[in-house]
C-alpha positions as a Markdown table, in Angstrom:
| # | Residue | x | y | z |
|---|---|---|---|---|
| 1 | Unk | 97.9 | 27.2 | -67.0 |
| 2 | Unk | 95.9 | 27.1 | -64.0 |
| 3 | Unk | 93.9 | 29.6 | -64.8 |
| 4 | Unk | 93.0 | 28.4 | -68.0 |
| 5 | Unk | 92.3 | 24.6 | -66.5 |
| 6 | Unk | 89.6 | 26.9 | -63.9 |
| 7 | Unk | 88.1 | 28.7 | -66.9 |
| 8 | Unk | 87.6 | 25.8 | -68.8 |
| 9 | Unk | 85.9 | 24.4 | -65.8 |
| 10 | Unk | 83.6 | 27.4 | -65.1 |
| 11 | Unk | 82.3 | 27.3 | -68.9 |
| 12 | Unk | 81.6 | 23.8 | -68.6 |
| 13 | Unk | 79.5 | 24.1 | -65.4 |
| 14 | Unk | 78.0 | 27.0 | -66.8 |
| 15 | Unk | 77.0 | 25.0 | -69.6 |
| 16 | Unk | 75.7 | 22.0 | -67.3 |
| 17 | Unk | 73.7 | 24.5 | -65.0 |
| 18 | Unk | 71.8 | 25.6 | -68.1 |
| 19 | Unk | 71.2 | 22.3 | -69.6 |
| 20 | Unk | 70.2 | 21.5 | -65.8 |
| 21 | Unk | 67.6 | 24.1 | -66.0 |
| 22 | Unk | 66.1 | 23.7 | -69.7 |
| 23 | Unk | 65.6 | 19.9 | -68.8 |
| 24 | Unk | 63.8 | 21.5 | -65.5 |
| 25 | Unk | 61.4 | 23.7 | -67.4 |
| 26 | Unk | 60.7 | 21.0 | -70.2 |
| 27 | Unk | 59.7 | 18.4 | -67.2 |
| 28 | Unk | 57.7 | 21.4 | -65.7 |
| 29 | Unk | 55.7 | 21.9 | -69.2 |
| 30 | Unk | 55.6 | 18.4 | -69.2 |
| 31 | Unk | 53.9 | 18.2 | -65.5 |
| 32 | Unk | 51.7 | 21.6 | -66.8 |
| 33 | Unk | 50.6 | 20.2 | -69.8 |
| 34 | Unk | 49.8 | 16.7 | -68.3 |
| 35 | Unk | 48.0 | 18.2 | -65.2 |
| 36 | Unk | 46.7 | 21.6 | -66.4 |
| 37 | Unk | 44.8 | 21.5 | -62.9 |
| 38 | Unk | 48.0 | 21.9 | -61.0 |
| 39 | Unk | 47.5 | 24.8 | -58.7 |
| 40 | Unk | 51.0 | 24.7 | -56.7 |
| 41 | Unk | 54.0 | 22.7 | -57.9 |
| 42 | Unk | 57.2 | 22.1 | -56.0 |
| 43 | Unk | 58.8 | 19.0 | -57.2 |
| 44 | Unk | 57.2 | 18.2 | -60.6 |
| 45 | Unk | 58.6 | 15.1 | -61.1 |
| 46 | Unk | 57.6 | 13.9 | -57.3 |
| 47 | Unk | 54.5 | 15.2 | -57.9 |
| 48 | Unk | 53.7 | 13.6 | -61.2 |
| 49 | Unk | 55.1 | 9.8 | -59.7 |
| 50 | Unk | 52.3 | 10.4 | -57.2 |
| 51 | Unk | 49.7 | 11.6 | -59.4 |
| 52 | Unk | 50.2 | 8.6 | -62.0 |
| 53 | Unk | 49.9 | 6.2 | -58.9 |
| 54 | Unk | 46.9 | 7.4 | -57.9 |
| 55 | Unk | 45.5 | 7.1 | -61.7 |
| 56 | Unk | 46.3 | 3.7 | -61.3 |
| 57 | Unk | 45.1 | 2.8 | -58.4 |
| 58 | Unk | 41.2 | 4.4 | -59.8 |
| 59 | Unk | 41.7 | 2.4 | -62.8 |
| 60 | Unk | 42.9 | -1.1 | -60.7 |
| 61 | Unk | 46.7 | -1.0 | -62.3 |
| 62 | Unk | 48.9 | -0.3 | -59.0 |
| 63 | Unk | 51.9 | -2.3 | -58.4 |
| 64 | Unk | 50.5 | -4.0 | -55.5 |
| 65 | Unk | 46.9 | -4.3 | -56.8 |
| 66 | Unk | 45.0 | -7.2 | -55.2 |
| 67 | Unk | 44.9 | -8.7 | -58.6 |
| 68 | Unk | 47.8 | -7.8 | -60.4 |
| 69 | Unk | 49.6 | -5.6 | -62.6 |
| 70 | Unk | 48.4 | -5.5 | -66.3 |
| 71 | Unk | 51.6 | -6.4 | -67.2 |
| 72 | Unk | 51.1 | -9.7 | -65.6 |
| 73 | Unk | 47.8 | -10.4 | -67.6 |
| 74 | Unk | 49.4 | -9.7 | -71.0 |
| 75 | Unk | 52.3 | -12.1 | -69.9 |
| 76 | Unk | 49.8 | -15.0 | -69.0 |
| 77 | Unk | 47.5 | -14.6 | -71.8 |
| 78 | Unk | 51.2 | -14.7 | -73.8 |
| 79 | Unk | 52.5 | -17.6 | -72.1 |
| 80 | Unk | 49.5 | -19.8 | -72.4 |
| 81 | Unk | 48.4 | -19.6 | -75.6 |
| 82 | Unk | 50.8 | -20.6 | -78.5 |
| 83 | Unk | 52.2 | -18.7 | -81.2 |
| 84 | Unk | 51.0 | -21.7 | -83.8 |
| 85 | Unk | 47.4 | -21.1 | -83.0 |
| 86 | Unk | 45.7 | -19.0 | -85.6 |
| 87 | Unk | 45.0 | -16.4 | -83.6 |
| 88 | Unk | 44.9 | -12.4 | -83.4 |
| 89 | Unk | 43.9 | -10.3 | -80.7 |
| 90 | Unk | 41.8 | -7.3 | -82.1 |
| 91 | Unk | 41.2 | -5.4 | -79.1 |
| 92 | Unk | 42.6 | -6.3 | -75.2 |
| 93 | Unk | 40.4 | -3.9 | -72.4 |
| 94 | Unk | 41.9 | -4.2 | -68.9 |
| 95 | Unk | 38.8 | -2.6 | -66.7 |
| 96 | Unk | 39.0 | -3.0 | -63.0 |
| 97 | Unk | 38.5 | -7.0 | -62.5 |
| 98 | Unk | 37.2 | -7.7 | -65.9 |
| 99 | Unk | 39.9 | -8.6 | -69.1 |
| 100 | Unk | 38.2 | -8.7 | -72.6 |
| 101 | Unk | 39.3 | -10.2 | -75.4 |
| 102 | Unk | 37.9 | -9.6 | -78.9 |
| 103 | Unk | 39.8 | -11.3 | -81.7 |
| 104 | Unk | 39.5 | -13.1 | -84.6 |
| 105 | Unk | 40.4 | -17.1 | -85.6 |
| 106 | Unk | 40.1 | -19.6 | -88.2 |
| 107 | Unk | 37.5 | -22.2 | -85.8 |
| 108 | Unk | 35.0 | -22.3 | -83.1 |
| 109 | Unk | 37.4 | -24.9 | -81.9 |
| 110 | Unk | 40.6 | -22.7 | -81.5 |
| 111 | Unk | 38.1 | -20.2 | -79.5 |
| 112 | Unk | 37.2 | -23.4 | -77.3 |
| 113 | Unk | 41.0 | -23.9 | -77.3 |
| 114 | Unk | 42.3 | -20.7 | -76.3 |
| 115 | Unk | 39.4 | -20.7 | -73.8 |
| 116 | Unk | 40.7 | -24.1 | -72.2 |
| 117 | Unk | 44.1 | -22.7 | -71.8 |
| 118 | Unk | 42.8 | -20.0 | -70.1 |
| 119 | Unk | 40.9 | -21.3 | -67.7 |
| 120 | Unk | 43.5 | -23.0 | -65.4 |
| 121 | Unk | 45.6 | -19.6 | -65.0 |
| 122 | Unk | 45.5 | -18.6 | -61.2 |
| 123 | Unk | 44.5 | -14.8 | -62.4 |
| 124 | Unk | 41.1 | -15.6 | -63.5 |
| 125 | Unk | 38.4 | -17.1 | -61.7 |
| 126 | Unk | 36.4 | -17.6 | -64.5 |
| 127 | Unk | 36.4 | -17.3 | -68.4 |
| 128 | Unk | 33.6 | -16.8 | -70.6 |
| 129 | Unk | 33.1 | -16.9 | -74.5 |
| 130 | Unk | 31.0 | -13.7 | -74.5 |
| 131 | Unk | 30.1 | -14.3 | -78.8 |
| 132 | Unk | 32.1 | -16.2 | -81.5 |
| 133 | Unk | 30.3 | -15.4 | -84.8 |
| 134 | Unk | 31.4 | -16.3 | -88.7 |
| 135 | Unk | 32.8 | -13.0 | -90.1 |
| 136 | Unk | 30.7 | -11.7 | -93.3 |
| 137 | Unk | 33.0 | -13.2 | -95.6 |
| 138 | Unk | 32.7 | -16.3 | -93.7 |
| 139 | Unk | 36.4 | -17.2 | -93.7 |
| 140 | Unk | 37.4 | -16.5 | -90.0 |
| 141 | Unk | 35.5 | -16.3 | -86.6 |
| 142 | Unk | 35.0 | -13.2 | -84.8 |
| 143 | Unk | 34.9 | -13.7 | -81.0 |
| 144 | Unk | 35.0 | -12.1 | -77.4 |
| 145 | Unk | 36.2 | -13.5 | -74.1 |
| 146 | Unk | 35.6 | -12.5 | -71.1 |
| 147 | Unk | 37.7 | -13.3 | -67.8 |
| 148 | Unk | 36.9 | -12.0 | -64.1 |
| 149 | Unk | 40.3 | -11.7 | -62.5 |
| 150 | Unk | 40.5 | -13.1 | -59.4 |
| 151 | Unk | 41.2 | -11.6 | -56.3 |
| 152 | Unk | 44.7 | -12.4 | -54.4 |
């Protein structure tokens, strides 16, 4: 019966050790496909933590970033303007200190609005309409925003 109990055991962990290894190799050909300039790789997971935090960092997104995480921006620009404006956000750039929104709305004044609720957040020093323009149709308002993100 022992025995048995032991050879079910030995399958098992035979099993788990080459499940253990497939999920090595597929994070491996993960890392390989992700960084094909990978000369030497030890710890592919380690090494891919580190080489996303470095990306980051060049494009201003690290977790201790003088200004912020993205995430933070997306929640603010959430929080502050409400869901019964007529509002929708087109395109949202995050580039180094500088957010742009592009969007569309039914008035120069709800631009002006969203603006003005902008403009008090602590992660922007300044907010710019950058072009609101009638669409072709005439029916809704194209426009940009600009905000500098401050510095913390």
């Amino acid at each position: 019966m022992v025995s048995l109990l032991l050879a079910g055991m030995w399958v098992e962990y035979g099993f788990l050790t080459r499940q253990y290894d497939a999920l090595g190799e597929a994070v491996r050909g993960i890392y390989l496909k992700t960084f094909p300039e990978a000369k030497r790789i030890v710890d592919p997971l380690g090494q891919m933590k580190i080489a996303l935090n470095e990306a980051s960092k060049e494009a201003g997104w690290e977790v201790s970033s003088a200004r912020g995480l993205v995430i933070d921006v997306l929640k603010d620009i959430s929080d502050r303007i409400p869901k019964a404006l007529e509002m929708r956000i087109t395109r949202l750039l995050i580039e180094g200190d500088t957010v742009r929104i592009t969007g569309r709305t039914d008035s120069f004044n709800t631009v002006n609005d969203i603006k003005g609720r902008l403009e008090p957040s602590e992660l922007y020093e300044s907010v710019t309409i950058s072009s609101a323009t009638l669409d072709q149709a005439g029916k809704a308002i194209q426009f940009e925003l600009q905000l500098k993100r401050a510095r913390r």
